[in-house]
Backbone as CSV, one residue per row, in Angstrom:
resi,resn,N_x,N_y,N_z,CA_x,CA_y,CA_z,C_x,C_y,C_z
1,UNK,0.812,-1.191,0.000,0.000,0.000,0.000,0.866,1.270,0.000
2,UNK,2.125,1.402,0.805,3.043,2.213,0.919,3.551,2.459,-0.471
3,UNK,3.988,1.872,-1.061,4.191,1.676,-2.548,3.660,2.224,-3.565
4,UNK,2.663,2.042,-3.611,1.472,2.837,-4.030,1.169,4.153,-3.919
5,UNK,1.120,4.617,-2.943,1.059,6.180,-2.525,2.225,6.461,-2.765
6,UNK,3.362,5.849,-2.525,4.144,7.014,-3.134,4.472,6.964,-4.504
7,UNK,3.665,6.191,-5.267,4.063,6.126,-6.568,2.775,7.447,-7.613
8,UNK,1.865,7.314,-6.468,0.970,8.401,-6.498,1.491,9.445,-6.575
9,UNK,1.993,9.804,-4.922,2.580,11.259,-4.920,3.464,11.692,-5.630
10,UNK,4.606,10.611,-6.413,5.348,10.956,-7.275,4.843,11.620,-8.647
11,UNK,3.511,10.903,-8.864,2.953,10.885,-10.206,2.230,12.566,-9.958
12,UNK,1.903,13.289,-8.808,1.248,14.197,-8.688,2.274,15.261,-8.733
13,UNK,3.395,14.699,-7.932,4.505,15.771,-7.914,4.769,16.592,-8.953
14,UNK,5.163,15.326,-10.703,5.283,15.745,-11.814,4.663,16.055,-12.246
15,UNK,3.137,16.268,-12.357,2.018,16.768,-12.807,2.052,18.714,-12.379
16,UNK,2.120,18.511,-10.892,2.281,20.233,-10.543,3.608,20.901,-10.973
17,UNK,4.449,20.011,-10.769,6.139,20.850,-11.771,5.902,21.205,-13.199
18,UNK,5.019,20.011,-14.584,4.589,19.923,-15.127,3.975,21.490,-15.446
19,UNK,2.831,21.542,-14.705,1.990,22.728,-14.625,2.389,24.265,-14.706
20,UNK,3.676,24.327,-13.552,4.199,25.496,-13.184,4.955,25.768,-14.563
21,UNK,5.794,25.044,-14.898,6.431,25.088,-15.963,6.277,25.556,-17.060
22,UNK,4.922,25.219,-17.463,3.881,25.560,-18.317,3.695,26.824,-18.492
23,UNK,3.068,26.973,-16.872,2.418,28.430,-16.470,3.601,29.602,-16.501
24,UNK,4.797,29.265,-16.730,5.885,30.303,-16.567,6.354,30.602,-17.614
25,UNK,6.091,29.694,-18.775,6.838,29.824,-20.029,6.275,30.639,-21.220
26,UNK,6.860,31.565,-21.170,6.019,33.119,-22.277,5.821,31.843,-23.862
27,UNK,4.767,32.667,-24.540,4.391,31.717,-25.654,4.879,32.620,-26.308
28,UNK,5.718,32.261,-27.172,6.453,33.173,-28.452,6.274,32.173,-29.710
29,UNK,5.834,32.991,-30.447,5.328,32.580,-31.814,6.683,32.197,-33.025
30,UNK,6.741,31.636,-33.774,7.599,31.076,-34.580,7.150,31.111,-35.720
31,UNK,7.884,31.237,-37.406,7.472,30.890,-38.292,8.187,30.598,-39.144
32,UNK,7.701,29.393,-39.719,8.580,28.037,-40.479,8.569,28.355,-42.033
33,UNK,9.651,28.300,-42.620,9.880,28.953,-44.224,10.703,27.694,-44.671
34,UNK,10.254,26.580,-45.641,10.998,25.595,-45.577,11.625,25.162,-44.631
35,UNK,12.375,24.237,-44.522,13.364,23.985,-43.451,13.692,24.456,-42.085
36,UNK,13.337,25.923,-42.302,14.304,27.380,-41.339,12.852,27.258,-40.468
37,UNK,13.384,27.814,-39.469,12.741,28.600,-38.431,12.920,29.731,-38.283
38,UNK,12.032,30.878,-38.017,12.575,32.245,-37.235,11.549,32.838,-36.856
39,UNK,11.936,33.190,-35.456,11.886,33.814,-34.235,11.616,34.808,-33.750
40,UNK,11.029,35.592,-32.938,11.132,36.586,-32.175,12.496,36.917,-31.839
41,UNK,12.926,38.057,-31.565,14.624,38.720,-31.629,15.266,38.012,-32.515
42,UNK,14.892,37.802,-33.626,15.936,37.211,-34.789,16.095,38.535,-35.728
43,UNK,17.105,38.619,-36.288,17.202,40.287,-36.880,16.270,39.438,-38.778
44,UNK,15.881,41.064,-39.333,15.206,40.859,-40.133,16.072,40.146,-41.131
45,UNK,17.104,40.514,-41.258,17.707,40.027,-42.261,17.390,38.237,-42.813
46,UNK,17.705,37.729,-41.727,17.188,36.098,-41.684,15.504,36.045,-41.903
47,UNK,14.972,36.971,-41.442,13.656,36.422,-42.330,13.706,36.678,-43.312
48,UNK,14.120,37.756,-44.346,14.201,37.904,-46.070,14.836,36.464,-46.495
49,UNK,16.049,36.182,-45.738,16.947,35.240,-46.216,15.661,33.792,-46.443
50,UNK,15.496,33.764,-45.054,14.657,32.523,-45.565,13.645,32.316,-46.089
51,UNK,12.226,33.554,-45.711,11.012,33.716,-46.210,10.550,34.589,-47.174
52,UNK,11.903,35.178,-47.969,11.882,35.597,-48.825,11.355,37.377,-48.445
53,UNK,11.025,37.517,-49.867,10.509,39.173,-49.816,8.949,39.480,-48.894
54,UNK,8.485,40.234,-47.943,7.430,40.667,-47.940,6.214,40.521,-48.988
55,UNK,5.152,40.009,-48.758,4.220,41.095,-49.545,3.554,42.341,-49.400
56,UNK,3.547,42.638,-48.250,3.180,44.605,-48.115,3.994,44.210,-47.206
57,UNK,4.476,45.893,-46.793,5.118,46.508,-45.295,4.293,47.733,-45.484
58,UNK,4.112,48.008,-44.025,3.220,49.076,-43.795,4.069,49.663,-42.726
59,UNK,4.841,50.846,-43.002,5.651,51.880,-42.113,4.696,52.278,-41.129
60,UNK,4.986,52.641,-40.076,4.241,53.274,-38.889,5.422,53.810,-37.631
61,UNK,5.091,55.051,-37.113,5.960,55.325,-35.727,5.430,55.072,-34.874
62,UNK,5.751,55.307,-33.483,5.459,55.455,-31.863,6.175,56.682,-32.051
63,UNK,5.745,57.000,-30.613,6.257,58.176,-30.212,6.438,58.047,-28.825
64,UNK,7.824,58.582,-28.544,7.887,57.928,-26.946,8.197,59.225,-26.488
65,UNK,7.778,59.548,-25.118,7.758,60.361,-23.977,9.464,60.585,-23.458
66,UNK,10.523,61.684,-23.754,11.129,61.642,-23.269,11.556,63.338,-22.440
67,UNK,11.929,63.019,-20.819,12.105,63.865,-19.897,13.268,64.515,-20.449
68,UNK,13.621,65.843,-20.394,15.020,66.347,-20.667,15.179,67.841,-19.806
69,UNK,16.283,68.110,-19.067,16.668,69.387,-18.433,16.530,70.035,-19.676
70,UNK,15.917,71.696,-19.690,15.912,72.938,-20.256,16.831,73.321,-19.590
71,UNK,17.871,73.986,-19.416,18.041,75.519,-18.512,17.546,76.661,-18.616
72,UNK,16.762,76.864,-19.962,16.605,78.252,-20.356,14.689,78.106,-19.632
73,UNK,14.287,77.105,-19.135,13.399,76.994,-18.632,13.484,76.805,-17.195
74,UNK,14.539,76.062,-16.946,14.776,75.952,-14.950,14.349,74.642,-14.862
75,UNK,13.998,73.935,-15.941,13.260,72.541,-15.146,13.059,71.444,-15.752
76,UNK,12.666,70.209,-15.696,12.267,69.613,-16.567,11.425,69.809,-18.184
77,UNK,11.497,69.481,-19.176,10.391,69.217,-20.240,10.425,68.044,-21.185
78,UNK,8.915,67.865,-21.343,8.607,66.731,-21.995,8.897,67.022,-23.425
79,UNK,10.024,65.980,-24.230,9.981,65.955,-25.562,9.294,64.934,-26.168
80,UNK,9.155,64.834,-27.483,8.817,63.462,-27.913,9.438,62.857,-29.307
81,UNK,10.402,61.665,-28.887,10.387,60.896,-30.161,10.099,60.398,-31.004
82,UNK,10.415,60.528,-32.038,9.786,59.220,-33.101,10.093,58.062,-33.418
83,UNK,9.863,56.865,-33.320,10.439,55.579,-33.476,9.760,55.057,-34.314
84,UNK,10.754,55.096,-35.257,10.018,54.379,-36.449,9.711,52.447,-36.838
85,UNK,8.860,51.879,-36.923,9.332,50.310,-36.796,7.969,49.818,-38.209
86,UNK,7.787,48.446,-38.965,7.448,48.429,-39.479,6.390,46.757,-39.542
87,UNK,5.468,46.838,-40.286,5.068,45.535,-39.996,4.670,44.876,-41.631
88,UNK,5.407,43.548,-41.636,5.994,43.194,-42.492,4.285,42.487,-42.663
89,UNK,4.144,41.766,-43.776,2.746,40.791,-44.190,3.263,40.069,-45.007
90,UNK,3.413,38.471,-44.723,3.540,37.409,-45.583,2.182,36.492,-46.068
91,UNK,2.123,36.333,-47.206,0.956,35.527,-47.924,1.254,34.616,-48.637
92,UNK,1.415,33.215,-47.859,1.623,32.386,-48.163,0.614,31.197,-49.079
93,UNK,-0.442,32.176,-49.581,-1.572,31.517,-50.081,-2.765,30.836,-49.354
94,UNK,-3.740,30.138,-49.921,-4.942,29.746,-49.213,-4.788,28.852,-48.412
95,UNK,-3.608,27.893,-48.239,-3.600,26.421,-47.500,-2.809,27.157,-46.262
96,UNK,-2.273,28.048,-46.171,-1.752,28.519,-44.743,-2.234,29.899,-44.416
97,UNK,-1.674,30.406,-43.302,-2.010,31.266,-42.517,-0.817,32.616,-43.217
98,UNK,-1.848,33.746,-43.354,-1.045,34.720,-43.642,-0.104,35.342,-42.232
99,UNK,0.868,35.767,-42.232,1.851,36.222,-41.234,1.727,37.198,-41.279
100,UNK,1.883,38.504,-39.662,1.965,39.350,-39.790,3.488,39.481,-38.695
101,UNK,4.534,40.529,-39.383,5.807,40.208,-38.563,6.282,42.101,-37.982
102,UNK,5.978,42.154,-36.718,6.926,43.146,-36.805,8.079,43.671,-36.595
103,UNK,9.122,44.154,-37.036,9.916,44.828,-37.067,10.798,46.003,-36.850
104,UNK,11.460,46.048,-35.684,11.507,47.175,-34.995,13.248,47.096,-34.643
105,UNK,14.019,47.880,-35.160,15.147,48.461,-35.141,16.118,46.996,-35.585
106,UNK,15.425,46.684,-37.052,15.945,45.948,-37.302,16.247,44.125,-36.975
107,UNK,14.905,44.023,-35.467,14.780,42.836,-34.819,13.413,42.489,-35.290
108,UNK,13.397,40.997,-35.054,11.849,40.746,-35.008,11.275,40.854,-33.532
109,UNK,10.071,41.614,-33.509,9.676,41.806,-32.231,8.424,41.199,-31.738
110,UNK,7.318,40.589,-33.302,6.347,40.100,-32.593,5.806,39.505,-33.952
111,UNK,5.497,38.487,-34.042,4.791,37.286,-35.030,3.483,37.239,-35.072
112,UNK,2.616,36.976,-35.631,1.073,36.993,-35.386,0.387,36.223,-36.338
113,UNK,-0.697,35.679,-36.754,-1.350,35.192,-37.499,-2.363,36.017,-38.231
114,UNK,-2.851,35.952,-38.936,-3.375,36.762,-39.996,-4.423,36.529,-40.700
115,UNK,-4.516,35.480,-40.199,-6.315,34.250,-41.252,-5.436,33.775,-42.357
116,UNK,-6.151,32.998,-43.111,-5.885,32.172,-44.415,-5.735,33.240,-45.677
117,UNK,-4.563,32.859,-46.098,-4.100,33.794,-47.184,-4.983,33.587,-48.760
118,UNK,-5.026,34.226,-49.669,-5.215,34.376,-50.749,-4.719,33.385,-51.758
C-alpha cells in the first residue's frame, strides 16, 4: 500500500512541476519557411533570407515620452520621439495562414497570425 502512494505522490509531484512550468513559459510565436525557423529577436535580415521578400510593409511610428533638463526653462520638459518600426505581411496563399511580422530596429519583435491567405 506504501508503494502505491508514493508512486501516487510521485505521479502528482510531476504533474504540478509539469503545470508550473507551463504556467511560466512566455508563448512566443515562430514561423517556419521551408526547413528554417525564425523567431522573435531574430534580426530581419534572416527572415528575407529565408522567407523571402514581404508582400506589403506598412511603415508606422510610436512616439515615446522623453524627460530632458531645459536651462533656459529651470526645469524639466517633456519631448517626444519618433520611433520608427514596421510591420511586415507574408501571404503564403490559401492552405496557410497569412503572417503578420513586426519589425523594430531591425529585430523581429512580434509574429502573429493573420487568417488564411489568398
Amino acid at each position: 500500500m506504501n508503494r502505491r502512494r508514493s508512486a501516487i505522490g510521485a505521479g502528482i509531484k510531476i504533474l504540478v512541476f509539469v503545470a508550473l512550468w507551463l504556467g511560466l513559459t512566455s508563448a512566443a510565436w515562430a514561423l517556419r519557411c521551408g526547413n528554417h525557423l525564425v523567431s522573435e529577436k531574430d534580426p530581419s535580415q534572416k527572415l528575407v533570407q529565408y522567407c523571402g521578400q514581404p508582400t506589403s510593409v506598412e511603415r508606422l511610428k510610436d512616439r515615446r515620452a522623453v524627460r530632458t533638463y531645459d536651462s533656459q526653462v529651470g526645469g524639466y520638459v517633456t519631448d517626444y520621439q519618433s520611433i520608427p518600426y514596421e510591420i511586415w505581411t507574408y501571404n503564403f496563399g490559401p492552405q496557410r495562414f497569412m503572417m503578420r511580422i513586426t519589425v523594430r530596429e531591425g529585430l523581429i519583435t512580434r509574429i502573429e497570425s493573420a487568417g488564411y491567405g489568398y
